[in-house]
LUMMINU-728179 format. One line per 3 residues: number of its first residue (from 1); their letters; for each residue x, y, z of C-alpha. Coordinates in nm, 4 decimals. Layout:
# residues N
NUM) a) X,Y,Z  ...
***
This chain:
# residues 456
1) xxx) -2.3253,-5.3388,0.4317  -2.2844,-5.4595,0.0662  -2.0260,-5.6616,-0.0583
4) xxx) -1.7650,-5.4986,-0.3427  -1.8661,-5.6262,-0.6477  -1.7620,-5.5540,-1.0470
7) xxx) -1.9071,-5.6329,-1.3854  -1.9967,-5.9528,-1.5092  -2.1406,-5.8585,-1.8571
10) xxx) -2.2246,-5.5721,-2.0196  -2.4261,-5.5147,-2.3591  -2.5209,-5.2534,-2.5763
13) xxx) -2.7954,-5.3030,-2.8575  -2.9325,-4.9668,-3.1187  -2.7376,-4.7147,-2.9556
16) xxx) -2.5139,-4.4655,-3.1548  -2.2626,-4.6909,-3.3676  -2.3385,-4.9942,-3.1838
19) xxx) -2.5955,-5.2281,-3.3591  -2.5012,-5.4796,-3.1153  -2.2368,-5.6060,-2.8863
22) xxx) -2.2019,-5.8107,-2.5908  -1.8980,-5.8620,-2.3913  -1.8633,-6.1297,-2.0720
25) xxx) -1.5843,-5.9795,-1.8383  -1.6951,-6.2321,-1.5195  -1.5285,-5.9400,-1.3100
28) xxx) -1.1367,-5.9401,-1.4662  -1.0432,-5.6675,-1.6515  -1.1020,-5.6354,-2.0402
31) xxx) -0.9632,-5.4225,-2.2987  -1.2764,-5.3198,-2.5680  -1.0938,-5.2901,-2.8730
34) xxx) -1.2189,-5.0988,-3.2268  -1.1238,-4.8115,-3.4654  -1.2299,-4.4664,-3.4406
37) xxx) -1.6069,-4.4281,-3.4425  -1.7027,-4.8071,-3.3636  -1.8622,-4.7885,-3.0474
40) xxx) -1.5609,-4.8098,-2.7508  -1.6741,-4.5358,-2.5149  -2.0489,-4.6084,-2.6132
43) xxx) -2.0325,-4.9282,-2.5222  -1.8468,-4.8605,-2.1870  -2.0135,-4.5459,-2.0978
46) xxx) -2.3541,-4.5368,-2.2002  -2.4839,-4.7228,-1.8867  -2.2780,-4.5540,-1.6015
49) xxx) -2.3109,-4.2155,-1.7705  -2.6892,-4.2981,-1.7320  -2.6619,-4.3902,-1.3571
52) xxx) -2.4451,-4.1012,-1.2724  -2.7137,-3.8667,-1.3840  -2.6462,-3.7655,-1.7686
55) xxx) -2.9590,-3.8162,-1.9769  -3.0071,-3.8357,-2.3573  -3.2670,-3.8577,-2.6662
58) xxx) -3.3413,-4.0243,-2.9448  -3.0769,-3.8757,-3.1631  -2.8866,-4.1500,-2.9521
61) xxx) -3.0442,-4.4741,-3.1489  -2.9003,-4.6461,-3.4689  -3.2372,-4.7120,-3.5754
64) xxx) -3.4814,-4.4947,-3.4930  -3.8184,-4.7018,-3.5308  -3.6683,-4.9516,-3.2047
67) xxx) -3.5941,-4.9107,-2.8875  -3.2385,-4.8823,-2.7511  -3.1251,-5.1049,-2.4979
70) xxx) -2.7788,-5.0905,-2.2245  -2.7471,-5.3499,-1.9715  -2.5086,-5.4351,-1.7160
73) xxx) -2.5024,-5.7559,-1.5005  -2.2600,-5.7391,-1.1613  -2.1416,-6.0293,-1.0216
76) xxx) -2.3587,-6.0144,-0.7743  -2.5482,-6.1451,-1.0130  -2.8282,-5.8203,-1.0300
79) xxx) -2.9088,-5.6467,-1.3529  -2.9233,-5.2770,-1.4260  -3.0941,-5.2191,-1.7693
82) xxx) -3.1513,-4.9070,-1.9394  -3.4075,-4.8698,-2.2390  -3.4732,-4.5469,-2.4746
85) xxx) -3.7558,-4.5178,-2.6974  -3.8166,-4.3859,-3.0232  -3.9829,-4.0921,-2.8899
88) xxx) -3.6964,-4.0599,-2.6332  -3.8319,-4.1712,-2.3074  -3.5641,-4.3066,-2.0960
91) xxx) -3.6027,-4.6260,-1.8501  -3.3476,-4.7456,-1.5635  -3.4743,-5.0942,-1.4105
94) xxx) -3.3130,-5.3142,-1.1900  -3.3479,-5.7312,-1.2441  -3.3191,-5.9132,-0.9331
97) xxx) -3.3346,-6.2884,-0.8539  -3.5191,-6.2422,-1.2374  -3.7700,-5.9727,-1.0955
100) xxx) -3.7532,-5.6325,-1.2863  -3.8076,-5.3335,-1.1033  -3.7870,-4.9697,-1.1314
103) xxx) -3.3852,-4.8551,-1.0080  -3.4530,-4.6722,-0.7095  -3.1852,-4.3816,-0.6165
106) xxx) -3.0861,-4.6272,-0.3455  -3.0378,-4.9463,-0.5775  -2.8656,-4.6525,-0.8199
109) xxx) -2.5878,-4.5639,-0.5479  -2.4832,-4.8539,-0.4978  -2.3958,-4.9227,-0.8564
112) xxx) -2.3080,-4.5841,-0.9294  -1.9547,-4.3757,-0.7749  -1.8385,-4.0598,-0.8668
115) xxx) -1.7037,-4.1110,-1.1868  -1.3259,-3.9875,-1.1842  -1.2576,-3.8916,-1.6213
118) xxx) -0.8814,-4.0182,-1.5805  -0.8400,-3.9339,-1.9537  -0.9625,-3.5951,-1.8836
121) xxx) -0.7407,-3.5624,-1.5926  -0.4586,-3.6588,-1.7156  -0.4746,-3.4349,-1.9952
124) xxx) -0.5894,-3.1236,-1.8578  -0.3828,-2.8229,-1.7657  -0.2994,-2.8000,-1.4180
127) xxx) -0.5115,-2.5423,-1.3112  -0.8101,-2.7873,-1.4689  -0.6459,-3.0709,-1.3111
130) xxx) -0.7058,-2.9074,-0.9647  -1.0260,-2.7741,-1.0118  -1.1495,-3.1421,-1.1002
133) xxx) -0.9862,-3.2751,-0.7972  -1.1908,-3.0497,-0.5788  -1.4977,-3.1384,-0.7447
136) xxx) -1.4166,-3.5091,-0.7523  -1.3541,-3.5021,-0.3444  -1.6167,-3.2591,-0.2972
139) xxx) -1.3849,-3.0111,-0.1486  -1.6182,-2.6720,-0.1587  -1.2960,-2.4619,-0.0774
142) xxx) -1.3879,-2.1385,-0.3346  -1.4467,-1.8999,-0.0807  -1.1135,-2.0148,0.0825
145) xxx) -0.9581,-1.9860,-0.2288  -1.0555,-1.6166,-0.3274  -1.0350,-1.4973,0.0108
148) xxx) -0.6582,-1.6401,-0.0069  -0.6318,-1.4868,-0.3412  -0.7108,-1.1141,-0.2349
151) xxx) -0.5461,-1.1444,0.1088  -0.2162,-1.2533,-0.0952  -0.2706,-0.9704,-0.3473
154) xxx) -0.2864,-0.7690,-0.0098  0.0006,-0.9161,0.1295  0.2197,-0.8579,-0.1904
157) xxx) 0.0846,-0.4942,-0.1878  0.1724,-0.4208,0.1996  0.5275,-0.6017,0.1063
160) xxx) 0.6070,-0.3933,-0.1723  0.5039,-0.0400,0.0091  0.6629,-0.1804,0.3124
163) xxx) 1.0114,-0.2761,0.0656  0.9445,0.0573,-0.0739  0.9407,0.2623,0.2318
166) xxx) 1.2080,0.0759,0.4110  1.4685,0.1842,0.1428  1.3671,0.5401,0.1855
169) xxx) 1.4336,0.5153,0.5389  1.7407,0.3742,0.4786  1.7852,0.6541,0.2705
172) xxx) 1.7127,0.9479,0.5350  2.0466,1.0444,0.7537  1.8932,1.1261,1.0942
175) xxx) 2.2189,1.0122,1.2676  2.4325,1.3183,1.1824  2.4835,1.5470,1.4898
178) xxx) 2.3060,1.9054,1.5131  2.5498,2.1446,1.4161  2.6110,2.3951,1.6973
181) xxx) 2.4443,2.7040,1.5691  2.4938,2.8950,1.9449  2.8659,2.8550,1.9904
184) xxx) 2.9178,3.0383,1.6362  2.7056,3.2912,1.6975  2.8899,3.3086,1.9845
187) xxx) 3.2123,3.2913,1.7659  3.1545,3.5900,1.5754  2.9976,3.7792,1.8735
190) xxx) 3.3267,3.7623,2.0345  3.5136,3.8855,1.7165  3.2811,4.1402,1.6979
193) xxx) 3.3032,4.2139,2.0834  3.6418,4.1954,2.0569  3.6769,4.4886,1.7798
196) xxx) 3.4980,4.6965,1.9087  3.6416,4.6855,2.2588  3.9256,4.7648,2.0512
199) xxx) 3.7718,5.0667,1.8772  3.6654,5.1637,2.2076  4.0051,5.1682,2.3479
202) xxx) 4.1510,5.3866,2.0994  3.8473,5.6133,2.0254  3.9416,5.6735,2.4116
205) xxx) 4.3048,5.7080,2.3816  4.2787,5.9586,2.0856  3.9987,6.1440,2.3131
208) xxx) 4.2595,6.1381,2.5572  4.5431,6.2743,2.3489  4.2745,6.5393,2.1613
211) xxx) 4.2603,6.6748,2.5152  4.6878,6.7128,2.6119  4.7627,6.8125,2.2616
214) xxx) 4.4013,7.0874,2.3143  4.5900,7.1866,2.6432  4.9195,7.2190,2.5005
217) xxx) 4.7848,7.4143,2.2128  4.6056,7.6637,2.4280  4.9033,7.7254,2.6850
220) xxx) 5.1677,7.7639,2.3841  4.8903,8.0087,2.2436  4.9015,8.2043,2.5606
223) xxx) 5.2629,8.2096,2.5786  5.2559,8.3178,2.2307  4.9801,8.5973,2.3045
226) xxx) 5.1916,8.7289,2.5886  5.4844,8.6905,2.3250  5.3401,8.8760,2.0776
229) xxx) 5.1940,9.1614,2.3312  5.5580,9.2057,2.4912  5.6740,9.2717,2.1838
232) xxx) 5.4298,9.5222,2.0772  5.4894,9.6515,2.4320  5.8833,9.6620,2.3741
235) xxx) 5.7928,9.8418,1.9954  5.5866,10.0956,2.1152  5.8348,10.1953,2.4313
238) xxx) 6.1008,10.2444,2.1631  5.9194,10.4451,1.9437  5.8103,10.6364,2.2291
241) xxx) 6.1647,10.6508,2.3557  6.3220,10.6813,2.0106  6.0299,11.0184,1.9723
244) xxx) 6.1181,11.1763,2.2813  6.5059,11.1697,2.2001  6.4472,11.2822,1.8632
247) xxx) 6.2585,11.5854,1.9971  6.5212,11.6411,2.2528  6.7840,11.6717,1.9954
250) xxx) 6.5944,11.9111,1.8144  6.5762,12.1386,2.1283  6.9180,12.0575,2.1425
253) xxx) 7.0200,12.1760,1.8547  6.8166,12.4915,1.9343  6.9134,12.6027,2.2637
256) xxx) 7.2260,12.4032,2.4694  7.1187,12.2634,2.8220  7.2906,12.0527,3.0462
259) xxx) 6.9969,11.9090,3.2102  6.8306,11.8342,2.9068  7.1813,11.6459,2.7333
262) xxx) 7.1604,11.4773,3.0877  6.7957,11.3609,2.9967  6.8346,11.2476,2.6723
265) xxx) 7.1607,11.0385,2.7784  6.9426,10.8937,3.0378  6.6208,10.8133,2.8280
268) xxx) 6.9396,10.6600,2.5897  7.0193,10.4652,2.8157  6.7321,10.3279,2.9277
271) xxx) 6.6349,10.2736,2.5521  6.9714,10.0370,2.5117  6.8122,9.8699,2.8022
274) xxx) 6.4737,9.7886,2.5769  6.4832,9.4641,2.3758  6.4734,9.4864,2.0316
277) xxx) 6.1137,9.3487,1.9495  6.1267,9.0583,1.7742  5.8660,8.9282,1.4753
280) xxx) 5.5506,8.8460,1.5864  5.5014,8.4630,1.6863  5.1929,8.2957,1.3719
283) xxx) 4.9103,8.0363,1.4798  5.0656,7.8243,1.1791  5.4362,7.8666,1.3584
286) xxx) 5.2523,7.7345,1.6678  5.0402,7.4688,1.4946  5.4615,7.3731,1.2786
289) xxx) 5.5435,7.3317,1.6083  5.2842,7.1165,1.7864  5.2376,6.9213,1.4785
292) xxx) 4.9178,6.8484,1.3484  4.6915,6.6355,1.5859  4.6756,6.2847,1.4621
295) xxx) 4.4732,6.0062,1.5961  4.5660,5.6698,1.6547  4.4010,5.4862,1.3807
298) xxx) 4.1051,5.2286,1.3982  4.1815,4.9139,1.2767  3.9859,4.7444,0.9691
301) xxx) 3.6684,4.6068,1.0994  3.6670,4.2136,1.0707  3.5774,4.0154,0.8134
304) xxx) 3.2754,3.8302,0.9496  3.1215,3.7061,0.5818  3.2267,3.3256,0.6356
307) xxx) 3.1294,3.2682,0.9917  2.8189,3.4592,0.9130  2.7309,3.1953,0.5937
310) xxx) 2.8716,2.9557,0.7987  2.6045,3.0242,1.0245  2.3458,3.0481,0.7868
313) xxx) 2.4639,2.7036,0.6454  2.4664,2.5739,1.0242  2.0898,2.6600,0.9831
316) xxx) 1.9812,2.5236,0.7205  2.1501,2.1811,0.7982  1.9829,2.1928,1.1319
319) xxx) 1.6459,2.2703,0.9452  1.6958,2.0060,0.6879  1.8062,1.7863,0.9704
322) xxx) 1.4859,1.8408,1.1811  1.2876,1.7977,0.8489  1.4573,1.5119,0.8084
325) xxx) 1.3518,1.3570,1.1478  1.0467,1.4438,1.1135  0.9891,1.3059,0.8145
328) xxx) 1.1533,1.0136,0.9156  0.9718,0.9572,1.2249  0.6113,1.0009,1.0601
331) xxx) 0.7622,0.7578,0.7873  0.8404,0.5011,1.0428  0.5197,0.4954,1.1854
334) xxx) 0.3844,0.4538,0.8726  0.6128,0.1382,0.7924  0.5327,-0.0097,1.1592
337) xxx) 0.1593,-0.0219,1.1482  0.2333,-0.1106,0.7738  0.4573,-0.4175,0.9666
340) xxx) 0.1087,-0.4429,1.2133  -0.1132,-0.4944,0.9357  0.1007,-0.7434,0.7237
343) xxx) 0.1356,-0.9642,1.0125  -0.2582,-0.9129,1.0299  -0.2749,-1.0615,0.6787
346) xxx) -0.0111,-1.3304,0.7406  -0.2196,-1.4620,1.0029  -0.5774,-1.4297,0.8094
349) xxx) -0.3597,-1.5968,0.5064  -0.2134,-1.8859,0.7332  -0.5821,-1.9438,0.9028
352) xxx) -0.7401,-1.9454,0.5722  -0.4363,-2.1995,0.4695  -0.5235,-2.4021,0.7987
355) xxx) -0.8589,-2.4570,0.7354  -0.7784,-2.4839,0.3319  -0.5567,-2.8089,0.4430
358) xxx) -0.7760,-2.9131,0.7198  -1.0520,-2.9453,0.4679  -0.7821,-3.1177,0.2124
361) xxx) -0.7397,-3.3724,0.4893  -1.0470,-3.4691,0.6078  -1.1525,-3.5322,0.1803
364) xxx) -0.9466,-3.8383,0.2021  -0.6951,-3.7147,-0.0591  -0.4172,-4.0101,-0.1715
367) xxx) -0.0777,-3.9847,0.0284  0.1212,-3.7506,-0.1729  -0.1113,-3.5223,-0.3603
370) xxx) -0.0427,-3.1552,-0.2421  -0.2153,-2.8241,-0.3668  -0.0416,-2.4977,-0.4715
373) xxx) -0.2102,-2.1714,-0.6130  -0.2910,-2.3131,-0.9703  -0.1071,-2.6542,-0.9953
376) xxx) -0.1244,-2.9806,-0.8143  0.1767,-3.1612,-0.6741  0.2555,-3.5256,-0.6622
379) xxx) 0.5130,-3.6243,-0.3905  0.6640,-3.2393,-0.4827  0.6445,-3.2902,-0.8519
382) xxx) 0.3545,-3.1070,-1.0822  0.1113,-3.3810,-1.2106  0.1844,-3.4116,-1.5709
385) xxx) 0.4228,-3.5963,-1.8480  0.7180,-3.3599,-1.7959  0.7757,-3.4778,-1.4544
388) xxx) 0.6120,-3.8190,-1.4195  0.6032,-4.1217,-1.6581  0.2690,-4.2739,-1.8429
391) xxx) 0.2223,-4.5023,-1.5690  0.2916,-4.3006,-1.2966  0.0461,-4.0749,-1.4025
394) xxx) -0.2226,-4.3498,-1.4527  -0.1882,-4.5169,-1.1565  -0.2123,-4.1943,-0.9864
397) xxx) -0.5675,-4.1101,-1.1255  -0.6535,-4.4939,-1.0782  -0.5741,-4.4257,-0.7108
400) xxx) -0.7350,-4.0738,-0.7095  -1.0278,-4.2305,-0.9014  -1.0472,-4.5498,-0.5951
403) xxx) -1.0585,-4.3086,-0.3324  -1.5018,-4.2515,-0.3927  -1.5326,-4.6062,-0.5548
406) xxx) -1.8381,-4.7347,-0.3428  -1.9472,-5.0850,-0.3590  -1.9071,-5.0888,-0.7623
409) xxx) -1.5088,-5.1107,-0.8271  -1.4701,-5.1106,-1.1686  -1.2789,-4.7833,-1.3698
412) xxx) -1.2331,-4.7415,-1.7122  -1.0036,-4.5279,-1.9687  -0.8537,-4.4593,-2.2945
415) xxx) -0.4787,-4.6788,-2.2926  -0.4195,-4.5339,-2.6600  -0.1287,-4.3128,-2.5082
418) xxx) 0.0424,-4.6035,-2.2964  0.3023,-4.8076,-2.3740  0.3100,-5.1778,-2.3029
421) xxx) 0.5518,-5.1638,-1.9745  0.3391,-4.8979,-1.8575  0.0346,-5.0660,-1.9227
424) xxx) 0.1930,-5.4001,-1.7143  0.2748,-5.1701,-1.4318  -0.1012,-4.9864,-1.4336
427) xxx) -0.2408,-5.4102,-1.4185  -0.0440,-5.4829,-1.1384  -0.1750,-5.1759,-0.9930
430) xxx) -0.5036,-5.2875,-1.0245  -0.4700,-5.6324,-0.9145  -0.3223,-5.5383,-0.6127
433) xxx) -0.5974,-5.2930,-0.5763  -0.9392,-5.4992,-0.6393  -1.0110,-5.3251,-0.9287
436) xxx) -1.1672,-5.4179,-1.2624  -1.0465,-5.2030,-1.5776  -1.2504,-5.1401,-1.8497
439) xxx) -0.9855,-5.0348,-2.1255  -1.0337,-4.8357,-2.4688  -0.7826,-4.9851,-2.7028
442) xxx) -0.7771,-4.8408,-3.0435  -0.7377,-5.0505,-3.3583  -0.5268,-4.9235,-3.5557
445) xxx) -0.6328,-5.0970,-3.8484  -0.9815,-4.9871,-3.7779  -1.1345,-5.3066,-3.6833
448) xxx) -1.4602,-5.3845,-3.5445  -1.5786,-5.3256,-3.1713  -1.3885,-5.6449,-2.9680
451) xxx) -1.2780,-5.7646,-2.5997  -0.9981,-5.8898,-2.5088  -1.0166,-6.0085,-2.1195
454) xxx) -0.6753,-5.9734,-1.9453  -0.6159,-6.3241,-1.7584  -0.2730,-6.2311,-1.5786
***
């Protein structure tokens, strides 16, 4: 196991704006300080861009007729040089104990660390600032992520059908009673019913009296036949009479005799003993004095028209009622296995979120650095100037940038943005920490490419 170790010296000769420049650090931190354009991040990048990978040509050299040259010595007191050509062929070496020898990928790793770009981090947008995270820890979570995406696009679909079809259950009135469609029916039945048991009754009672006033009728007729025939009978024994005495006076008056006077007296007599006939009795004297037949009228049939659309209305409630249910029982199956399959998601999203933060965990992530959708927290706050001050933010990525630091623990960055409490705070950090800053410090007055090592 190697010791930690940090950089001793570093120099830059023929690369970009950098004729040459040599600064001694002897492990303590340094501020390289310049203008625009002089040579800071050259001169502090060059090499460990080189280990970590990034290669270049020979647009890189000052001059292009000589060879470029980067070295760094560790206090460990080993050498990693790096040499460009004019024809751009690139050399990493490694001087130990004074022999020089090709930088193996193992001598490489131990210099080298993945390189956490606070400036970059610091000013990127939080989405950015996440996905660099993950690639910093080497948190491979993008299958997580998109699966999480879609199941929470899922989720807020099943919510809002679910939301949508729960007010329109709300909305159905199933608990209003069936309106009893029978017992009206059986209302009007009896109305009915009742009228025409009436009807009945007095189409009986008027058959009844049809028949004594019929019988009456007929025996007053036959009185009034007999009537009528006695006095024809009474007329014609009158005449007859009347005749006979009429003829007997005229023999009379003709020849006297006794017996014959006798006779007619007699017959006279029994003629005074005749009735006078009387006028003949009429069917309409009869019919004046039975009176015309009248019947006992029917009453007015009931009015039936509201029970009967009461009825009707009874139906159609009961029909929208039953449609109702219906619908409101196919509904709520719908919303149930709606409920079935949201809870299906929850628990795929809540997995997904398990192994999402089981992953987070095991990368080693500082105490305090959560992960929403598109943002990343620090102890609840989002991870940028709004929220957190200059140094709080730097110390944060000097912590998040320690975390992969192997046995090589220097960092560097831009301090052009801090202030000089800040920066104190950010060197105390450090110091407490092991770790050797490398700090860009711009010159305002555009001076040329200097150190400055921080004793205290």
């Amino acid at each position: 196991m190697h010791m930690s170790t940090k950089v001793k010296r570093s120099y830059v000769k023929n690369i970009k704006s950098i004729e040459e420049f040599e600064a001694t650090f002897n492990g303590m931190s340094a501020y390289i300080v310049a203008g625009n354009g002089k040579g800071k991040t050259t001169f502090l990048r060059i090499l460990f861009d080189r280990i970590n990978g990034e290669t270049n040509n020979a647009n890189i050299l000052r001059r292009k007729d000589e060879n470029g040259i980067a070295e760094i010595e560790f206090t460990d007191n080993n050498i990693l040089r790096y040499t460009i050509t004019p024809d751009g062929k690139e050399k990493l070496s490694f001087i130990y104990n004074g022999i020089e020898v090709k930088a193996t990928k193992e001598i490489l790793e131990r210099y080298s660390s993945n390189v956490f770009n606070i400036d970059r981090f610091i000013n990127a947008q939080p989405k950015e600032k996440q996905e660099l995270l993950y690639k910093y820890f080497n948190i491979d979570i993008q299958e997580e992520k998109k699966a999480l995406k879609d199941l929470i696009s899922e989720r807020r679909l099943f919510k809002n059908i679910i939301e949508e079809k729960g007010n329109v259950l709300k909305n159905i009135n199933i608990h209003q009673r069936e309106i009893n469609v029978d017992e009206l029916i059986k209302q009007r039945d009896s109305i009915l019913q009742d009228y025409e048991n009436k009807v009945n009754e007095i189409n009986a009672q008027n058959k009844k009296n049809k028949e004594k006033y019929d019988q009456d009728f007929n025996k007053l007729f036959e009185q009034m036949l007999r009537y009528n025939d006695q006095q024809d009978v009474n007329r014609n024994k009158q005449e007859y009479i009347s005749n006979a005495i009429i003829y007997l006076n005229k023999f009379l008056e003709l020849e006297t005799n006794d017996r014959i006077r006798a006779i007619v007296e007699e017959i006279t007599d029994i003629f005074k003993t005749i009735p006078d006939p009387k006028e003949k009795k009429t069917i309409e004297q009869l019919k004046s004095y039975l009176g015309e037949f009248k019947e006992i009228p029917l009453p007015p049939k009931p009015d039936v028209s509201k029970i009967e659309k009461d009825i009707e209305e009874a139906k159609a409630f009961n029909m929208s009622l039953e449609k109702s249910k219906y619908q409101y029982e196919t509904l709520k199956q719908e919303y149930d296995k709606l409920i079935v399959e949201l809870n299906k998601t929850e628990d795929k999203i809540k997995a997904i979120e398990a192994l999402i933060a089981s992953k987070l965990k095991s990368a080693n992530i500082p105490e305090g650095i959560t992960f929403e959708e598109d943002t990343v927290l620090y102890k609840g706050y989002e991870i940028s100037r709004k929220y957190l001050s200059q140094s709080e933010l730097y110390i944060l990525a000097l912590k998040i940038g320690s975390m992969n630091l192997k046995e090589l623990r220097t960092m560097y960055f831009d301090c052009s943005t801090l202030d000089k409490n800040s920066m104190a705070e950010i060197l105390d950090f450090a110091v407490k920490n092991d770790l050797q800053l490398l700090i860009e410090k711009p010159d305002y007055e555009s001076g040329e490419l200097h150190y400055e090592v921080i004793t205290n």
